[in-house]
C-alpha positions as CSV (number, residue, x, y, z in Angstrom):
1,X,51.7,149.6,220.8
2,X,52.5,146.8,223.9
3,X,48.4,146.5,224.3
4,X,48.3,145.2,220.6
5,X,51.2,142.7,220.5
6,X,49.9,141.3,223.9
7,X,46.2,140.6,222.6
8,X,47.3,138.9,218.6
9,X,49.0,136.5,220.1
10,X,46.0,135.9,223.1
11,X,43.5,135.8,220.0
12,X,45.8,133.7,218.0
13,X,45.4,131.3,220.7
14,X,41.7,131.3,221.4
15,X,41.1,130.6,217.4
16,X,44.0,127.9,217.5
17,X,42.6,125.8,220.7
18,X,39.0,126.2,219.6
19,X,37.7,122.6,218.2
20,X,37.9,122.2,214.8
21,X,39.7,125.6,213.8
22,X,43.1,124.3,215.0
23,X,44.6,123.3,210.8
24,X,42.9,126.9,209.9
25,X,45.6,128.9,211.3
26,X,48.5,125.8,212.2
27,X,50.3,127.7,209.4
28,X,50.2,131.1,210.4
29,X,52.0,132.8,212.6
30,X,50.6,136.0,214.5
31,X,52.8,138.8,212.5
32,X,52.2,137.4,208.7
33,X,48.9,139.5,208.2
34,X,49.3,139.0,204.6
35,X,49.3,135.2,204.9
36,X,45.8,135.6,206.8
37,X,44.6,138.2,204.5
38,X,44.7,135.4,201.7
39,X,43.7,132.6,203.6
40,X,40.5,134.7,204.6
41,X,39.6,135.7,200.6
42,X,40.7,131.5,200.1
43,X,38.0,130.5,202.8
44,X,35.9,133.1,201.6
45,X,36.0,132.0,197.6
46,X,35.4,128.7,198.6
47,X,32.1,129.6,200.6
48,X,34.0,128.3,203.9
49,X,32.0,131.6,205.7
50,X,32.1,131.0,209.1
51,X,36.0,130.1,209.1
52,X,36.5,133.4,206.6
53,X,34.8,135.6,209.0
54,X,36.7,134.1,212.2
55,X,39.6,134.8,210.0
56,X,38.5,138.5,209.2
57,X,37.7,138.9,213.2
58,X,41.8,138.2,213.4
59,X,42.4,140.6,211.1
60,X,40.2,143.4,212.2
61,X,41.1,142.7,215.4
62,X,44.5,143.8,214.4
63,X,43.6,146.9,212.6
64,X,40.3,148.0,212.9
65,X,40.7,151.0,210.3
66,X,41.1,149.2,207.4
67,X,38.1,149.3,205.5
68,X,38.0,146.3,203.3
69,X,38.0,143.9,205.9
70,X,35.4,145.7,208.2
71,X,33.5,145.8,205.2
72,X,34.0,141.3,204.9
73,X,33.6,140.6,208.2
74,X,30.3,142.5,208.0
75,X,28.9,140.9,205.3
76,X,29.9,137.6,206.2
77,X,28.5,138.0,209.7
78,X,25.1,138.8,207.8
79,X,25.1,136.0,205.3
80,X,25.9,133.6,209.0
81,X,23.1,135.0,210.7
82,X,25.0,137.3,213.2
83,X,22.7,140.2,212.5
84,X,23.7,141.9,215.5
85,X,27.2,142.0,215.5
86,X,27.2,142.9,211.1
């Protein structure tokens, strides 16, 4: 899909120049989704939830079907206060 391999790497890029988030993802590239998956269940476990669901947004992002991490992204958007968007 040319639509999805043109907005990851746009997203990628938003999260990386955003203050502060830059060393969250410096280690990731775009196409290791297993690397984010981790480091989102890391941030997660070590109640880093704001960075874990900006992680999870990634990850959605690239595959809104899978269950598990529509299921994070909307808890952690609860437990940050984003009521609306959970």
């Amino acid at each position: 899909m040319a639509t999805h391999r043109f907005a990851m790497p746009l997203i990628a890029l938003a999260f990386l120049s955003a203050e502060g988030r830059g060393m969250l993802f410096a280690q990731v590239t775009v196409n290791d989704a297993p690397a984010l998956q981790r480091r989102a269940e890391a941030l997660r476990g070590e109640q880093r939830l704001s960075e874990a669901r900006d992680v999870y947004r990634i990850l959605v992002a690239r595959d809104s079907h899978d269950y598990e991490n529509r299921f994070w992204l909307a808890k952690l958007e609860g437990w940050t206060g984003q009521l609306g968007t959970a």
